[in-house]
N, C-alpha and C positions, 0 to 999 in steps of 0.2 A: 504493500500500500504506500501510496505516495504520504510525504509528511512537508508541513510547510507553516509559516507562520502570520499568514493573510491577514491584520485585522478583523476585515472584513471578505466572507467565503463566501462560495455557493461549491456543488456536488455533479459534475457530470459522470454519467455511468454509462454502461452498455454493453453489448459481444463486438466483437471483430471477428467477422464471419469473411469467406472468401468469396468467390462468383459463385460457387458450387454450391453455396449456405451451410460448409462447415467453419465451425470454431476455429481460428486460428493464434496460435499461442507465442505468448514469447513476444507481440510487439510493442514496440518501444513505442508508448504516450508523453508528449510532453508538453507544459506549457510555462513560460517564462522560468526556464530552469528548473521546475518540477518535473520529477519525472515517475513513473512507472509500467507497469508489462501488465499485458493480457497473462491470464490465468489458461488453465489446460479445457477448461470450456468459453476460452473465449472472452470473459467477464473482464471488466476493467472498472475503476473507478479512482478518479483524480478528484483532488483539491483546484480550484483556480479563483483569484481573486474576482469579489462582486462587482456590479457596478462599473463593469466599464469595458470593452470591446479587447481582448484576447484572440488571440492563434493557438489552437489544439493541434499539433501534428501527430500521425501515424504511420512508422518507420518499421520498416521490416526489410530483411538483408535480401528476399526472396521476392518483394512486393514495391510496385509504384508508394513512392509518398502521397499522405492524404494529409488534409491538411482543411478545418473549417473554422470559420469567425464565430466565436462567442459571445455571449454578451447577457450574463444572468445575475438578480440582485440577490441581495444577504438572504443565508440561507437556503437558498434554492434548490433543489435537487432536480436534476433535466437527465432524461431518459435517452441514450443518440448511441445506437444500434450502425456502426460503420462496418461497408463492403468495403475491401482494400484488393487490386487490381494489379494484373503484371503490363495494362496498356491505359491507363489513364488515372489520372489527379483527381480525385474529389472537393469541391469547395463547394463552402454555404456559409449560411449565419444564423443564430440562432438568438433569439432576442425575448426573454423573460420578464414578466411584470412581477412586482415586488406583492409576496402574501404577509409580511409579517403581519399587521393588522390583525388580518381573520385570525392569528394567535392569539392575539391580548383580547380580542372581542372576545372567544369563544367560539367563533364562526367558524363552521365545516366548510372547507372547498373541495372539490369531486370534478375530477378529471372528466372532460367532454368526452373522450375517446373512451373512459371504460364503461362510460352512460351505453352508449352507440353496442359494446360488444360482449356485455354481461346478462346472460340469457335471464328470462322471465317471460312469464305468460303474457303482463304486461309490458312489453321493456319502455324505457325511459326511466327520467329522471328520480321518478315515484319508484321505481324500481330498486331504485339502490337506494333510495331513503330507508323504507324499510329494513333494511340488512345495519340501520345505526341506532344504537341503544336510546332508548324511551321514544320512538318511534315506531307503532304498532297496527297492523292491518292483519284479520283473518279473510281478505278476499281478495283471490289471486286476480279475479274480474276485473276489478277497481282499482281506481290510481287515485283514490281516496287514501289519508290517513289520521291517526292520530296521536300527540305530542302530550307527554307525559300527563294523562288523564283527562284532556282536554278531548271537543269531539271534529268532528269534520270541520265544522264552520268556523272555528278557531282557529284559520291558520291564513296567515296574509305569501301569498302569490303576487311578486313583484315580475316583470320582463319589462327593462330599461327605464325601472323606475317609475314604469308604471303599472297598478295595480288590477290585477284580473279577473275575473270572475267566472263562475260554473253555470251552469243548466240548474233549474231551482228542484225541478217536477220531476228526477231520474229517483225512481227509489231501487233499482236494484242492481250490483257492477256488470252486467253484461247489456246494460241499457247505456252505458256511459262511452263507448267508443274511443274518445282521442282524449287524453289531455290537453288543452291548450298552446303547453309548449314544446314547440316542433327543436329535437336534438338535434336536428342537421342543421339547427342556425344557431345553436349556442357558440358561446363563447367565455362564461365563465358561470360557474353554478356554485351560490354561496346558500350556506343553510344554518341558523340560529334556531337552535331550541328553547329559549327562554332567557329572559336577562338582555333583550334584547333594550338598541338605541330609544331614545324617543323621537327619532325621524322615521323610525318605522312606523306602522299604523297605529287602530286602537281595533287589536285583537289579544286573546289572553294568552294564547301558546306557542306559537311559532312565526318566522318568517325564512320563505325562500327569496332570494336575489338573485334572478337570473339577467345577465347581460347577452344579447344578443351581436353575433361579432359584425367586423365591417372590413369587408374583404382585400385585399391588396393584389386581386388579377384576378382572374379570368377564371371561371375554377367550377367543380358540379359533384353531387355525389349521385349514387341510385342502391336504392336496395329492394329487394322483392322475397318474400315469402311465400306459408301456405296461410300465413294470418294478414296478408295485406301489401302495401309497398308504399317507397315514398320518394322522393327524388329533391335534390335543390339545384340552385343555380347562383353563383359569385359572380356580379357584373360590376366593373369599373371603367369610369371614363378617362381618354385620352389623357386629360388635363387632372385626373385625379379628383376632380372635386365633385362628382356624383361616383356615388358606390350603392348598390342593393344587393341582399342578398333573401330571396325567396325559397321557399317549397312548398310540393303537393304533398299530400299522405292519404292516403286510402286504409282502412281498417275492415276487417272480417272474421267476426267472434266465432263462426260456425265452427268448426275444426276444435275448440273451445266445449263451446254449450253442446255440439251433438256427444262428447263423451259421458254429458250428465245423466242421470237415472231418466228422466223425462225425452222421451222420443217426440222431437220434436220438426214441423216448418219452417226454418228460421231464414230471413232474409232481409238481414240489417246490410246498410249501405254507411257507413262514416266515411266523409270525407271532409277533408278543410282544405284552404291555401292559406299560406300566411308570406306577406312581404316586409322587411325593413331598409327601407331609404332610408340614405343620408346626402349631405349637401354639406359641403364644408365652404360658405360664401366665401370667408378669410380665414387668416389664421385667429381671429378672434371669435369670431358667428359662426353656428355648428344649425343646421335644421335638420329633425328628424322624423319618419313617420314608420307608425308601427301596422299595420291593417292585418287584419283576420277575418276570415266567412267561414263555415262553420255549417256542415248540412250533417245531423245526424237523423236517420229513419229505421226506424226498429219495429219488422214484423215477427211475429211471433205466434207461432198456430199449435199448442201443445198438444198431442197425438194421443200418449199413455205413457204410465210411468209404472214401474215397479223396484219398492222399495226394500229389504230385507232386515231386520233388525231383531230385537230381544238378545239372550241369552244361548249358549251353548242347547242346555235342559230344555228351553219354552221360545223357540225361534218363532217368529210370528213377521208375514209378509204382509205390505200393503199396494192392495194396485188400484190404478186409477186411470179412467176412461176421462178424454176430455173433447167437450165440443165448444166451439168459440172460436174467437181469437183476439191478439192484443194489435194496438197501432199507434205508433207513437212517433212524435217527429219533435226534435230540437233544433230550429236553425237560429244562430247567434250571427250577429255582425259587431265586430269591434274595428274602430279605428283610435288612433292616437297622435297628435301634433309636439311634439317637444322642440323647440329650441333650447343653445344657451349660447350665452353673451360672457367672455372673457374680456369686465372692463378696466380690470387691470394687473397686473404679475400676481394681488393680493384677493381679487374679488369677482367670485363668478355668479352669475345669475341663471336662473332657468324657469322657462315658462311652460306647462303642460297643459295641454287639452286632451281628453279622450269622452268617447261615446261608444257604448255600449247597450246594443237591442239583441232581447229574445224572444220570442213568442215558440212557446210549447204546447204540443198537446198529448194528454195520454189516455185515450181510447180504449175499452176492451171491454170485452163479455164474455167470459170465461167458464163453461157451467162444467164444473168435476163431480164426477159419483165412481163411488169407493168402494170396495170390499177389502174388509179388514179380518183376517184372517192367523190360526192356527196351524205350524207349519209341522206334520208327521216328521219325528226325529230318531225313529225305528229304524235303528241302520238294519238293511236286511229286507224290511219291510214292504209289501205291496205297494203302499203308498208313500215309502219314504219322500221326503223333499216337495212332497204335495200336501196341500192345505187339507186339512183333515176337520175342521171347524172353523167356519165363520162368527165372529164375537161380535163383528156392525157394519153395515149398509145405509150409503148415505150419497147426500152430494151437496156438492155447495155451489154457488150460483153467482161469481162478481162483477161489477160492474162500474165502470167509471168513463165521465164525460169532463176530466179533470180539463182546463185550459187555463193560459197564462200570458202574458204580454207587457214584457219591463223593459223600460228606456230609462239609464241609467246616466248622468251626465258628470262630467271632472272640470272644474279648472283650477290650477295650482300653480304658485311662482315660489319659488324657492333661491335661498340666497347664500352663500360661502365666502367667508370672510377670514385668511390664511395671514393671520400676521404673528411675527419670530412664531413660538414656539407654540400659537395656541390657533386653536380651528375653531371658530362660531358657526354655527350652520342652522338656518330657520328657514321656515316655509308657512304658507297659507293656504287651505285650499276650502272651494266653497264643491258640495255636491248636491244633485237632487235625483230623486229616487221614485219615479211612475212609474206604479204598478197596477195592473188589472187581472182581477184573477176570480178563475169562477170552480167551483168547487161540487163535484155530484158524484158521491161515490154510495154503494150498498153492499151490502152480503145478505144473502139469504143459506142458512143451515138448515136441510132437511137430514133426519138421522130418522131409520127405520120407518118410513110413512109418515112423521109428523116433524111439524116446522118448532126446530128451535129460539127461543127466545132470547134478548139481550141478557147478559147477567146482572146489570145493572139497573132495570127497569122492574120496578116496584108490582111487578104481573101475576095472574095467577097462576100455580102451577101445572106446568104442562106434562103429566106422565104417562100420555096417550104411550099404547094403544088400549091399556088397563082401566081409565076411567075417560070421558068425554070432556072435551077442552071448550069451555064457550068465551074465552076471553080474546082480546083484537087480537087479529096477526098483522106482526110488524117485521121490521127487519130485523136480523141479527145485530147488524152495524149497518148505521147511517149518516152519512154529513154532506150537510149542505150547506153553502154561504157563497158570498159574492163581495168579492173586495174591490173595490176602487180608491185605492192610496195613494199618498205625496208624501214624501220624506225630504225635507230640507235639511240638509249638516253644514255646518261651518266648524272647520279644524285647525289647528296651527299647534306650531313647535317650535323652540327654539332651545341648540344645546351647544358644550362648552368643549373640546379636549384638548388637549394636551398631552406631550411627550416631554418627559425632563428627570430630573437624576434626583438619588435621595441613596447618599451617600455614594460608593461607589453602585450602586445599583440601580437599572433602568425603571421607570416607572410611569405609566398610564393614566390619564384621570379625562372621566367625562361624566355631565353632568346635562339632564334637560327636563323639560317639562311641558308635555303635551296638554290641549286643551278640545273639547269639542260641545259645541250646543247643536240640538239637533229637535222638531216637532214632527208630531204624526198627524195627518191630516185625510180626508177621503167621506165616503161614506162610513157611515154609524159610528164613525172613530174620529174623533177630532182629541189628541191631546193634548200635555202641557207641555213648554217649552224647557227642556231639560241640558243641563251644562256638568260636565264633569272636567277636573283635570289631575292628569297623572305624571307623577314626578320621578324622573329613573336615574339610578348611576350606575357606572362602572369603574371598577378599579382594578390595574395588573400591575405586577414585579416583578421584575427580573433578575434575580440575584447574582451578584457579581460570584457562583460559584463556578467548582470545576464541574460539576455536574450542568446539565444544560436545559432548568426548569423555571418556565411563568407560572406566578400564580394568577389566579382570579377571582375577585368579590362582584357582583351584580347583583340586581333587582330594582323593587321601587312597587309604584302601586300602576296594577295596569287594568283599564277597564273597556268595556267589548259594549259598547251601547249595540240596542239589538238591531239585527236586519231583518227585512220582512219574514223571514221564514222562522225567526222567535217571539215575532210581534202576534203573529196566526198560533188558536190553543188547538186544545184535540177536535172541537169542536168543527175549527176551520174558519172560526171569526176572529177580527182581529182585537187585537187589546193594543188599542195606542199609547197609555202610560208605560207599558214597561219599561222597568230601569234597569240601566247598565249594570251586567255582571263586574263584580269588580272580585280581584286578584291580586295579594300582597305576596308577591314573587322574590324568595331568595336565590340566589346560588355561588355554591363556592368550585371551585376548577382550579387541574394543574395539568399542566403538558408538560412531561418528562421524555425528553429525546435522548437519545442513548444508541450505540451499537449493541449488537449484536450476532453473533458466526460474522464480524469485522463485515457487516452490513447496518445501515440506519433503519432504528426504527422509533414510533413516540406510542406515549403511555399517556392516553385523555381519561379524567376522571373527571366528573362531576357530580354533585351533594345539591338538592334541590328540595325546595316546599313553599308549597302555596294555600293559603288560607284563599276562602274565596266567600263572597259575601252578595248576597242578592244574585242567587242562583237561580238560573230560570231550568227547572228539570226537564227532564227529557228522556222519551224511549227512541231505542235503535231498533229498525226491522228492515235486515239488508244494509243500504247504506241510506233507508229513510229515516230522518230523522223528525219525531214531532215533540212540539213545546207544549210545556203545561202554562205558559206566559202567567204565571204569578207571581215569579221573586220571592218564593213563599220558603227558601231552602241557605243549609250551610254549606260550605263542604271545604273538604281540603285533600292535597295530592302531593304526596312526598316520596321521594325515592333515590336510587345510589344508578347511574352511568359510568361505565366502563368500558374503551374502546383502545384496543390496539392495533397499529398497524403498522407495515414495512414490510422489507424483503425477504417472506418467509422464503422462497424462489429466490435466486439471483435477478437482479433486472426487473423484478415484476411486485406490485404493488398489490395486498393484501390484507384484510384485515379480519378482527373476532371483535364482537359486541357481547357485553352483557346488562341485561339493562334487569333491577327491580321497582315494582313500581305501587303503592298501595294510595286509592283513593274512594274517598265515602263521602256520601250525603246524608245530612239530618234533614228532612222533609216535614216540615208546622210543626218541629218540635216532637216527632215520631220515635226520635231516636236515629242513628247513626248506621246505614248500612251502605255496601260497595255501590260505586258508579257503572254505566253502561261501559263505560272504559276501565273498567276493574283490570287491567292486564297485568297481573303482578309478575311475572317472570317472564326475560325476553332473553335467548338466545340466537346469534346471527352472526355467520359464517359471510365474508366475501372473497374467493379464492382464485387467481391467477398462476395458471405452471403452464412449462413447455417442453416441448422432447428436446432435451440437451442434445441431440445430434440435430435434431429438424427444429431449428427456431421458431421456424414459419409455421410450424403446430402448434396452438396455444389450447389452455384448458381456462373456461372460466365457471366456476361452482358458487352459486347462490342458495343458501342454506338456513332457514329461518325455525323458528320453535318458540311458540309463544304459550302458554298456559291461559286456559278457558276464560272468555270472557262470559261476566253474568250477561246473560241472553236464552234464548228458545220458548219463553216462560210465552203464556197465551198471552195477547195483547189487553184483554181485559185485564188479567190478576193484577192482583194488589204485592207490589214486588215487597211489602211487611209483611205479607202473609204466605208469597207463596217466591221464590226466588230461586230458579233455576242457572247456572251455568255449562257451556256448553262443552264438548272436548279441546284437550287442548292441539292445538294449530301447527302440524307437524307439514313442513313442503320443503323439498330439493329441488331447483333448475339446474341445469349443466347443460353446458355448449363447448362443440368441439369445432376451431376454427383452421383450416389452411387456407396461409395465403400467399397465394402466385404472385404477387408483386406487394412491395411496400419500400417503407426508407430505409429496409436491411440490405437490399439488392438492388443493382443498376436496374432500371426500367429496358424494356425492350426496345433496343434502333428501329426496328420494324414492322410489319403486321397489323393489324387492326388491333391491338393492346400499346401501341408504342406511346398511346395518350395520356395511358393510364398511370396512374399515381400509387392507389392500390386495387386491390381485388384479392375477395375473400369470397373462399364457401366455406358455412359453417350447418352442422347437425345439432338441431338442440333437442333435448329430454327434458320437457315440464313433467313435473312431479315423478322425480325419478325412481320414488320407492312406491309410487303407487297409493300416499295415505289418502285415507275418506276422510276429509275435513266438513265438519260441517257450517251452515252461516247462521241458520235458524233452523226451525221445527214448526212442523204441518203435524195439526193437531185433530185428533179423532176422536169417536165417544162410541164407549161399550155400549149401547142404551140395556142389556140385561143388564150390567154387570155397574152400570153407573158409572163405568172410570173413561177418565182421556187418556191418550197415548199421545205421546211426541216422537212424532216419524222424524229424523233429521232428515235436513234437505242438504245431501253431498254437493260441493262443488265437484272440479274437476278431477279426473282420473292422470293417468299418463297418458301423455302428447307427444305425440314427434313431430318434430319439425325441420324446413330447410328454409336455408338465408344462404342470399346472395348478396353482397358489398360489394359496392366500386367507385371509385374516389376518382375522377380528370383533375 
């Protein structure tokens, strides 16, 4: 290993591979009189001063000299994989942006490249969030999640600062199609689980921070599946001063949902484009535009299903005939204007506009009738494996004519103010929030010949066929309502940091305080004018030891005033007073970097708890989420995060999560029981290797394991009296990638690949060991025997799949 005494470092690594794409050993790396050798597979890794523009050479007594420009800031570690040649020179440059930051924040940053090529049913960004401690999803469907006991709608989605939004009316992950953000236009993915700035929003659990890149030539990617495909395009002008970079994405769940228990028609269509301009007028004036279109259509015609479950002893099947079908359509349209003004070396300004529309609809008529059955377990037997008694016969009947129509508007100007050693940064932004939305859903339960009644309606009882029922029939479940709302907010921030020394040791200090007023207004809802403000800090150190550890203190008080879809009860009507959840958020964190087998790797820990007050409750069913809009609850959510990662592999970037997590609500003074995000133990594997002789074979293993969330429970029960959880959340992906061309090996002089940059085929394996997870439970009724059964509803089985990459 090379040894040198930089003030200031950064880490380039990599193989020295030949034309052939074996390891070549023994070459001599150097840069400004540092030197060291490739390893007997190839491996190297040098020291080179940060911050400033270097020559790496690679000398070999048998091989042309290679030779690339550098140029990476403090601390850095760059991944540069060199082919070394007996007929030509290699040159490049390689030019790094400085993360220290995201250290003293707490802020996860996540490689664009291992987004793009680390398998998942869903891949993207959501994809490897889940694989990081207090991050938890049991739905491979979904690119939904949730951050340490908080729930889906708690979590602020930024792309280029500005903020995005979801489909209101999807309740279940294979209705959801595309995430918003398209990975083949990233350019930098930062992720806060708590403790975060007060220039972030006002939500209580998380922020992602995605930047979108801005190309420098000419450039494209394409990929294609058996789940979809998606392609972009990098365009720059002559003159440099127009740059976009666009793509399509096309999505299809089927491959997915046909391995569920339910045999099904399914014929969903997801597609989006998304484009980002830019325009750089001068070196001072930047304009930029963000746009999005957004078609998702989901049919859905469910056939029959056959479910298996009990016991070894008392196996018991349930099958189900279904006539209907569902019809659902999301189209969203976003655009976004940002400029910014550099008006001078100390002071930057920036103006936002954005607009966002959706109108949904979710359609369907669904009638299922059941036989619920006893399954002969007489090995041997005439009827082994055959239902040998039926326990109930039934069907249920739903129906909905759900529709919606929101136009969401932004303007915001924000301001940066960089002088000696301290960073001011404020902003203001005004939004308003129309919403139209009409509500018709029912259930009708028939079991054994006669109609079931609500459990919560005061009726006579119905124990047909034994005695005669003369009481109304109604529905099972009914909701109706009609909203027409206006949501006006007015927000602003303004916060303080600084970088400066305390004693021989580096240290951090930031300090802000957000504010927002916000009224409900529409039919039957008119509220009051309500104002919160939330005040956050942070603080980190860096100890002048030999050891190489930041600490971190964070929190403050942060509160989530509600959006329409907490403002609407069970009911389906709205309550315009609701008040902002609010969340007195601590956290303490250290990043301990360290070698190890004389490779880098760091140690994240973090210690967190949040009291929370003016809880507005809430059931999960799928990833629907509905409000009780009372504020009538306590709760709190504490837990220990644990993530390591580095080169468990030479060259390749890996990590192990463990996350615990304990949070409860006390409900009108009821007493204190677990939240819908009860996930108290989180296990998660992300794993990168490759064949030491074949580089260009890479392995990448996603690995998750969560412990039961409470859920399955009937939608009516009273979760004091009756509280179920569900099994715990066991899923492997793995993908196996070769690639014919990338930056390990010359490109081809000729042929129709001679354009090409890379290209890859990869085989992946969703759920490679095959577990039944389940997301909920379909619920049955013995009518002899009086009892219900909770059938689980399995997600997916094992998938195979193929991918094809290719990089211009």
């Amino acid at each position: 290993m090379s040894l040198c005494t930089y003030a200031q470092s950064a880490i380039v690594k990599g193989f020295v591979l030949n034309k052939n794409n074996q390891a070549v050993s023994n070459v001599n790396i150097t840069c400004m009189g540092v030197k060291t050798n490739s390893k007997a597979d190839g491996f190297y890794s040098i020291k080179i001063p940060a911050n400033q523009k270097v020559l790496l050479a690679f000398t070999h007594v048998s091989f042309k000299k290679t030779v690339v420009s550098v140029q990476l800031s403090t601390n850095e570690v760059y991944e540069f994989n060199v082919v070394i040649s007996d007929q030509q020179e290699q040159m490049g440059e390689i030019i790094v942006t400085n993360t220290n930051r995201r250290q003293v924040q707490g802020v996860v940053s996540i490689e664009p490249g291992l987004i793009k090529k680390m398998a998942g049913a869903n891949a993207g960004i959501e994809n490897i969030l889940k694989t990081l401690p207090g991050v938890n999803s049991n739905n491979e469907l979904s690119t939904q999640y949730a951050v340490r006991g908080g729930n889906y709608d708690e979590n602020l989605v930024y792309v280029n600062e500005i903020e995005v939004y979801r489909p209101f009316l999807i309740r279940s992950g294979q209705q959801e199609g595309l995430s918003f953000t398209n990975t083949d236009l990233v350019q930098n993915v930062d992720f806060s689980a708590g403790g975060f700035q007060a220039k972030f929003g006002d939500k209580l659990s998380s922020v992602l921070d995605i930047t979108y890149r801005k190309p420098t030539k000419l450039a494209g990617t394409f990929e294609a599946s058996f789940l979809g495909g998606s392609a972009s395009l990098d365009v720059i002008s002559k003159n440099k001063k127009w740059t976009a970079v666009s793509g399509v994405r096309y999505r299809n769940n089927s491959l997915l949902v046909n391995s569920q228990d339910t045999q099904t028609n399914y014929k969903p269509t997801f597609v989006d484009v998304q484009t980002n301009v830019n325009f750089n007028a001068s070196d001072k004036w930047n304009f930029n535009f963000l746009g999005n279109i957004s078609q998702n259509n989901y049919n859905y015609q469910p056939l029959s299903r056959q479910t298996r479950f009990g016991t070894i002893d008392q196996p018991m099947v349930l099958t189900v005939f279904y006539e209907g079908q569902e019809k659902d359509r999301y189209a969203t349209y976003f655009g976004a204007f940002k400029t910014t003004y550099k008006a001078s070396e100390n002071f930057t300004i920036k103006f936002i506009s954005s607009l966002f529309h959706t109108t949904e609809e979710e359609h369907f008529d669904i009638l299922a009738q059941y036989r619920l059955g006893e399954v002969d377990a007489t090995v041997g037997g005439e009827t082994y494996d055959n239902v040998s008694f039926t326990r109930g016969i039934g069907a249920q009947l739903h129906h909905a004519r759900n529709n919606l129509d929101a136009l969401i508007s932004n303007t915001e100007i924000k301001g940066f103010h960089d002088w000696r050693k301290n960073l001011v940064e404020w902003g203001a932004k005004y939004t308003r929030e129309s919403i139209r939305d009409r509500v018709v859903e029912w259930e009708v339960i028939d079991s054994a010949g006669f109609a079931l009644n609500p459990p919560d309606r005061f009726l006579p009882v119905n124990d047909q066929p034994y005695s005669s029922y003369t009481g109304p029939l109604v529905p099972y479940n009914s909701i109706r309502a009609t909203n027409f709302n206006t949501i006006n907010r007015f927000s602003g921030y303004v916060q303080w940091s600084r970088k400066d020394k305390l004693g021989s040791s580096d240290v951090w200090y930031n300090a802000g305080m957000r504010m927002q007023n916000w009224a409900v207004s529409g039919t039957n809802a008119n509220g009051t004018s309500q104002t919160v403000f939330s005040p956050r800090g942070q603080f980190a150190i860096k100890p002048n030891w030999e050891k190489d550890m930041v600490f971190r203190a964070s929190g403050g008080v942060y509160y989530q005033p509600p959006f329409y879809r907490e403002l609407r009860d069970a009911s389906g009507q709205v309550q315009a007073n609701v008040k902002a959840q609010k969340s007195i958020h601590m956290v303490l964190g250290n990043d301990y970097s360290f070698k190890m087998w004389d490779r880098p790797f760091k140690l994240v820990s973090e210690l967190y708890y949040k009291s929370l007050t003016n809880v507005n409750t809430y059931t999960v069913d799928n990833v629907r989420i509905r409000y009780d809009a009372s504020n009538d609850a306590v709760a709190y959510a504490q837990g220990l995060d644990l993530r390591i990662n580095g080169e468990f592999v030479p060259g390749t970037e890996s990590w192990v999560s463990f996350g615990y997590l304990k949070t409860e609500e006390n409900s009108a003074g009821k007493g204190y029981i677990a939240r819908p995000t009860d996930q108290r133990l989180k296990f998660a594997l992300l794993f990168q290797d490759y064949m030491p002789n074949i580089p260009s074979v890479k392995l990448y293993l996603n690995l998750v394991y969560n412990t039961g969330l409470p859920g399955g429970s009937p939608a009516y029960a009273d979760p004091y009296i009756y509280q179920n959880r569900l099994n715990d959340y066991r899923r492997a992906d793995v993908g196996f990638f070769k690639s014919f061309i990338d930056d390990s090996k010359p490109r081809p002089k000729s042929g129709m690949f001679k354009d090409f940059k890379e290209l890859a085929v990869g085989f992946e394996i969703f759920n490679l060991f095959n577990n039944q997870n389940a997301i909920t439970n379909t619920w049955v009724r013995d009518v002899y025997t009086k009892s219900e059964y909770g059938i689980p509803n399995f997600m997916t089985t094992r998938v195979f799949n193929i991918k094809l990459t290719a990089k211009l």
